[in-house]
N, CA, C and O atoms as CSV, one atom per row, in Angstrom:
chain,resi,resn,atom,element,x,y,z
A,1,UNK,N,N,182.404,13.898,65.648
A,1,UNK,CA,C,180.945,13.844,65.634
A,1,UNK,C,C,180.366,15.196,66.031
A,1,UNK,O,O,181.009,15.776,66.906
A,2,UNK,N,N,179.391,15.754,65.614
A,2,UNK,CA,C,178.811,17.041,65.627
A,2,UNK,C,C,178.196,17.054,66.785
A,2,UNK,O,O,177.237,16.307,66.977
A,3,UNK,N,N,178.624,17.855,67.682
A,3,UNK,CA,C,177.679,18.101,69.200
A,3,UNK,C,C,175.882,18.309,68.818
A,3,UNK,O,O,175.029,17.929,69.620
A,4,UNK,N,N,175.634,18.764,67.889
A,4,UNK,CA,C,174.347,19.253,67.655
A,4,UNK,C,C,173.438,17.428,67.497
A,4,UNK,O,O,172.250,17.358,67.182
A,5,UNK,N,N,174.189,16.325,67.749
A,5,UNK,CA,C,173.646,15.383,67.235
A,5,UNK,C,C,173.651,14.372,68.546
A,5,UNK,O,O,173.105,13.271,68.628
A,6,UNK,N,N,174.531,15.162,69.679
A,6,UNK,CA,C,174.454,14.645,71.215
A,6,UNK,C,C,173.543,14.192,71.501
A,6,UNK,O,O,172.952,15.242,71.753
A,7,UNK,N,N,172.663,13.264,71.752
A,7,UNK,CA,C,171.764,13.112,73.085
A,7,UNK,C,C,171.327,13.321,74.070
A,7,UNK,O,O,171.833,12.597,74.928
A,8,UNK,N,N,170.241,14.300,74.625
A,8,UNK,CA,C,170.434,14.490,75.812
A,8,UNK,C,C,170.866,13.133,77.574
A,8,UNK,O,O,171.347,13.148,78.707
A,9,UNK,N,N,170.296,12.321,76.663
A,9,UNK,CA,C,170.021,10.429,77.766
A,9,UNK,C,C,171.385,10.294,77.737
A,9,UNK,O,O,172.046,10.288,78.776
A,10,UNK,N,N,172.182,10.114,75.939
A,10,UNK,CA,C,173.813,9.758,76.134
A,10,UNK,C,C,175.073,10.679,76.697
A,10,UNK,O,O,176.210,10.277,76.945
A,11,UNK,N,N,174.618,11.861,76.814
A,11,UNK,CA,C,175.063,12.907,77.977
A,11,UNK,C,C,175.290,12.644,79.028
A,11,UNK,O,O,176.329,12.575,79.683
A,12,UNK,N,N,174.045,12.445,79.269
A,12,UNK,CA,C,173.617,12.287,81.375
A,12,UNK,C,C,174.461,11.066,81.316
A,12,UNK,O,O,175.444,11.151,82.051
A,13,UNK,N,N,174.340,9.736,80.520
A,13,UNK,CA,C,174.851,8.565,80.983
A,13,UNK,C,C,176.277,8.691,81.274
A,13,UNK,O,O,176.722,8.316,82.359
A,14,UNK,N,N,176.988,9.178,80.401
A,14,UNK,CA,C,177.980,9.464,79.837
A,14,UNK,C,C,178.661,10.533,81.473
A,14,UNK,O,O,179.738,10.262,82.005
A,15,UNK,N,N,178.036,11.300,81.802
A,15,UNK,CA,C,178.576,12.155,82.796
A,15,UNK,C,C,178.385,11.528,83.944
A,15,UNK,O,O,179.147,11.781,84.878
A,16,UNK,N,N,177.134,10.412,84.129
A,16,UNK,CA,C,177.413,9.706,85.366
A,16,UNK,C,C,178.417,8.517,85.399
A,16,UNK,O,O,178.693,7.932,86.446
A,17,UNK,N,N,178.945,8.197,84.188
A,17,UNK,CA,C,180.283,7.115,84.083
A,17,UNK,C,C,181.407,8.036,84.829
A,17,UNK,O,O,182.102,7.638,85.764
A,18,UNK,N,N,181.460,9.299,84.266
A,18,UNK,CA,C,182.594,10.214,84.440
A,18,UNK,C,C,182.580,10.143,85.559
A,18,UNK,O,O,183.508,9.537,86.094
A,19,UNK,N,N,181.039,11.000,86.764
A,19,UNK,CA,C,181.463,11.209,88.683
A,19,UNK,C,C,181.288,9.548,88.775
A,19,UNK,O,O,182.121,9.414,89.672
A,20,UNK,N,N,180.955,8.550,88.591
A,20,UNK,CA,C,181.319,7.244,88.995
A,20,UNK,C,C,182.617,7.245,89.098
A,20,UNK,O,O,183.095,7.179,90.230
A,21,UNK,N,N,183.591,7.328,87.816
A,21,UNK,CA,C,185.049,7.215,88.145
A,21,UNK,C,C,185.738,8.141,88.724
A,21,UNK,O,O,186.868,7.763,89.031
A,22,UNK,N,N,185.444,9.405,89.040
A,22,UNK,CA,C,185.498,10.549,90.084
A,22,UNK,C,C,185.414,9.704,91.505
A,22,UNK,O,O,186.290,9.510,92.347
A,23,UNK,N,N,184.182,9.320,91.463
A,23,UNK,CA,C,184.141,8.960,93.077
A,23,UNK,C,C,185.178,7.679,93.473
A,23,UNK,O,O,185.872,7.629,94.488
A,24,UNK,N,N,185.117,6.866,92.621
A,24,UNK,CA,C,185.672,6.170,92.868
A,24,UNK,C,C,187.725,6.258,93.335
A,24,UNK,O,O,188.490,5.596,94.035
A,25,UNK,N,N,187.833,7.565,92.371
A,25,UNK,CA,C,189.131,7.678,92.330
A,25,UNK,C,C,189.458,8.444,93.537
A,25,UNK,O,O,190.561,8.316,94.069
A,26,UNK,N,N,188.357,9.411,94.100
A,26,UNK,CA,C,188.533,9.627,95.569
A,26,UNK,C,C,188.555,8.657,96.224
A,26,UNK,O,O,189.389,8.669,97.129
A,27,UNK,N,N,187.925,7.754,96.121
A,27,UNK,CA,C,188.065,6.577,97.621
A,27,UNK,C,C,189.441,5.725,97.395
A,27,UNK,O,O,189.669,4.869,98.249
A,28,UNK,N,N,190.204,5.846,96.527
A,28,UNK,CA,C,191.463,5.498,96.521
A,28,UNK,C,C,192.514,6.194,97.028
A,28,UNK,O,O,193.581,5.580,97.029
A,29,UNK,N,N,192.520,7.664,97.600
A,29,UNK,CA,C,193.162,8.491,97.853
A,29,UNK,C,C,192.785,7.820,99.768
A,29,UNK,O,O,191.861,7.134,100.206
A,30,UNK,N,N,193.775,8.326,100.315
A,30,UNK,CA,C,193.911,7.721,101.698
A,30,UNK,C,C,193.557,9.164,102.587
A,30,UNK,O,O,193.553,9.145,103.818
């Protein structure tokens, strides 16, 4: 899919799924 056709809204959403599973994968670390 052509970046030029990104979303800026499906971006942001998209990058707060990503540090969601970031954070989360820190709080599994002891």
């Amino acid at each position: 899919m052509p970046t030029s056709q990104v979303r800026p809204e499906k971006l942001g959403s998209s990058l707060r799924a990503l540090w969601r599973e970031t954070v989360q994968g820190l709080w599994l670390i002891p």
